[in-house]
Residue, then its C-alpha position, 0 to 999 in steps of 0.5 A: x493482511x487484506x483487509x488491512x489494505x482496504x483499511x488503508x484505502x478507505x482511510x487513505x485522507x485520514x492516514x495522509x493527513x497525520x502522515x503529513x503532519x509527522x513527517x512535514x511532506x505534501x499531503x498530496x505526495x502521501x496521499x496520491x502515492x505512498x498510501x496507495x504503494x503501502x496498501x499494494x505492498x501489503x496485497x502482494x505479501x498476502x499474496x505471496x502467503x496463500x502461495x502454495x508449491x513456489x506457483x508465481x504471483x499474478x501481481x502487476x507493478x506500476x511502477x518501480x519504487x525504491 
């Protein structure tokens, strides 16, 4: 799951691009914000997976997205 999250940064312009083009939204809106929260997402479930005995995560959130 992490390396698929650093995949989706570095091909943060390409995904953006085709995310745009499917869905018809700004292409700054997919590939400033939606991009980067999709690949926070995914770190935070791998995270969560390497837990061991219901220990807390260190993981930071930015901002709250619904």
């Amino acid at each position: 799951m992490l390396r698929f999250a650093d995949l989706v940064d570095k091909h943060r312009g390409e995904l953006a691009a085709l995310e745009s083009w499917n869905s018809g939204k700004p292409y700054e809106q997919s590939a400033r914000s939606e991009l980067p929260s999709f690949a926070r997402l995914f770190r935070y479930y791998a995270g969560e997976i390497s837990l061991k005995h219901a220990m807390s995560t260190s993981y930071v959130v930015d901002y709250m997205n619904f």
